[in-house]
C-alpha positions in Angstrom: 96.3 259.7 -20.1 99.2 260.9 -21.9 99.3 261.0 -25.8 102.5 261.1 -27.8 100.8 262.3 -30.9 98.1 261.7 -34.0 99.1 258.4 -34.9 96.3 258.5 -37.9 93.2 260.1 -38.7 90.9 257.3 -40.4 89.3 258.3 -43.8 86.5 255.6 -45.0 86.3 255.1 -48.4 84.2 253.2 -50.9 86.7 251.6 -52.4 90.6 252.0 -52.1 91.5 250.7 -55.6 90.0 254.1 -56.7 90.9 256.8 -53.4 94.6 255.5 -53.9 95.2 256.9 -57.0 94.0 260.7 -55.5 96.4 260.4 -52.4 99.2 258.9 -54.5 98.7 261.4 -58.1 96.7 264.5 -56.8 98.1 265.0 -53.2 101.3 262.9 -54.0 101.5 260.8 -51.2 102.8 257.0 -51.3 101.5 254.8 -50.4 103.5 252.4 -48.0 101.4 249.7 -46.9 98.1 247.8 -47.4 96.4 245.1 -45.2 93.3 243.5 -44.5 92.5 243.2 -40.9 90.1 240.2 -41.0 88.2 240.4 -37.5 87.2 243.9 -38.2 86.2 243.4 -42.0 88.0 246.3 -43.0 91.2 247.0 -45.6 93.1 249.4 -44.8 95.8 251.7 -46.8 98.4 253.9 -45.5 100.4 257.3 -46.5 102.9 259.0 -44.1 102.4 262.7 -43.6 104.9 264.0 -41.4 104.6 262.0 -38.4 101.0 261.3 -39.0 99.4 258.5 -40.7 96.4 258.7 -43.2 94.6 255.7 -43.1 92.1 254.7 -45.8 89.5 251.7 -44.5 87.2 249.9 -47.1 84.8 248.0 -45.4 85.0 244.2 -46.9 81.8 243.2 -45.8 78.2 245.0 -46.0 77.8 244.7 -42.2 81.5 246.2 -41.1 81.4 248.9 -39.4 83.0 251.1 -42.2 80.5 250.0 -44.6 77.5 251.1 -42.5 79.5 254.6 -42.2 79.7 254.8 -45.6 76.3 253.7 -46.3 74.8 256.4 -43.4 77.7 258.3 -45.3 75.1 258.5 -48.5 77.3 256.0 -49.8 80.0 258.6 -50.1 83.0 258.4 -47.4 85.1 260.7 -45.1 86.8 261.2 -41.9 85.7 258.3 -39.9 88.0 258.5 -37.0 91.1 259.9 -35.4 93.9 258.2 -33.4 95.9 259.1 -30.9 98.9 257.5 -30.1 99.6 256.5 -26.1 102.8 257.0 -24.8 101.5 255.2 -21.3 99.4 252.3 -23.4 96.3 251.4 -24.3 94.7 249.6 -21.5 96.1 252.4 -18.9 94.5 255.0 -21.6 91.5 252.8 -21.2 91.6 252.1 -17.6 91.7 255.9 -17.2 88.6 256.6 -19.5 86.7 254.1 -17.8 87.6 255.7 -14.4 86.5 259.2 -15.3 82.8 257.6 -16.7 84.1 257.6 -20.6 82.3 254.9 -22.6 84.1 252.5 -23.8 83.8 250.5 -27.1 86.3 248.3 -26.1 87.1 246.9 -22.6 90.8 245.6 -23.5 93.2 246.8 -26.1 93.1 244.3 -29.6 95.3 243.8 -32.7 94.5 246.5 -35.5 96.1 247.3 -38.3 100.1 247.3 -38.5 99.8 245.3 -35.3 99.3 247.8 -33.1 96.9 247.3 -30.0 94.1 249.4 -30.6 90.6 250.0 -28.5 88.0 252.8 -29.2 86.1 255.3 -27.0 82.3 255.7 -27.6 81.4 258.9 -29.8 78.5 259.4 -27.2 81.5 260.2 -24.4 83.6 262.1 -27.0 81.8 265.1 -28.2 81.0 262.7 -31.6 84.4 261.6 -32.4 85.4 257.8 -32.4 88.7 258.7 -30.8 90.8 255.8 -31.2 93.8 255.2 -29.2 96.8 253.2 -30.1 99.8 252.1 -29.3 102.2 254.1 -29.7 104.9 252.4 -32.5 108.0 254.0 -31.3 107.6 252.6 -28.1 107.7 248.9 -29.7 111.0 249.0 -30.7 
């Protein structure tokens, strides 16, 4: 498995319309881009740091998987995930995982946010994490 880099580290929040504001007039961020990615009930905000992302996910549905974080969360958010970017692709990341007894959320890479193809290890394989890996953008140019 090779990774390029952080892509993003995944902050849930309660509600974006109010954590945007922080990022954009405390830490002074911008923020470049927001999107609702449908099939996983989530929107999603982003802010470049460096060559890392900082991704902010409201859950848009009780039963997403970022509202049930939040929720177990004591209805307050935080770091959710991290992502690492593949420079060899997600289904050889995954492939490689699987080979060396890593559980797997996903068996094949989907769509995420910004397009990228995305798939998730198990936090019971990863010392706790959801380690997320993605592709890596500068190789879809």
């Amino acid at each position: 498995m090779k990774i390029s880099h952080i892509e993003h580290v995944g902050i849930a929040v309660p509600s974006l319309e109010e954590a945007i504001p922080f990022y954009e007039n405390i830490l002074g961020l911008k923020c470049f881009a927001i999107e609702e990615v449908a099939d996983q009930k989530v929107k999603t905000a982003f802010f470049q740091v460096g060559q890392t992302k900082i991704e902010l996910l409201e859950g848009t549905s009780p039963d997403s998987a970022i509202s049930k974080f939040i929720e177990k969360n004591g209805g307050r958010g935080g770091i959710q995930h991290i992502a690492f970017a593949m420079a060899d692709g997600v289904a050889n990341a995954l492939a490689e995982a699987e080979s060396k007894d890593c559980k797997l959320i996903d068996k094949a890479p989907r769509k995420g946010a910004e397009g990228l193809n995305i798939a998730f290890l198990h936090p019971k394989s990863t010392c706790g994490a959801l380690i997320e890996l993605c592709e890596d953008p500068k190789k879809c140019n």
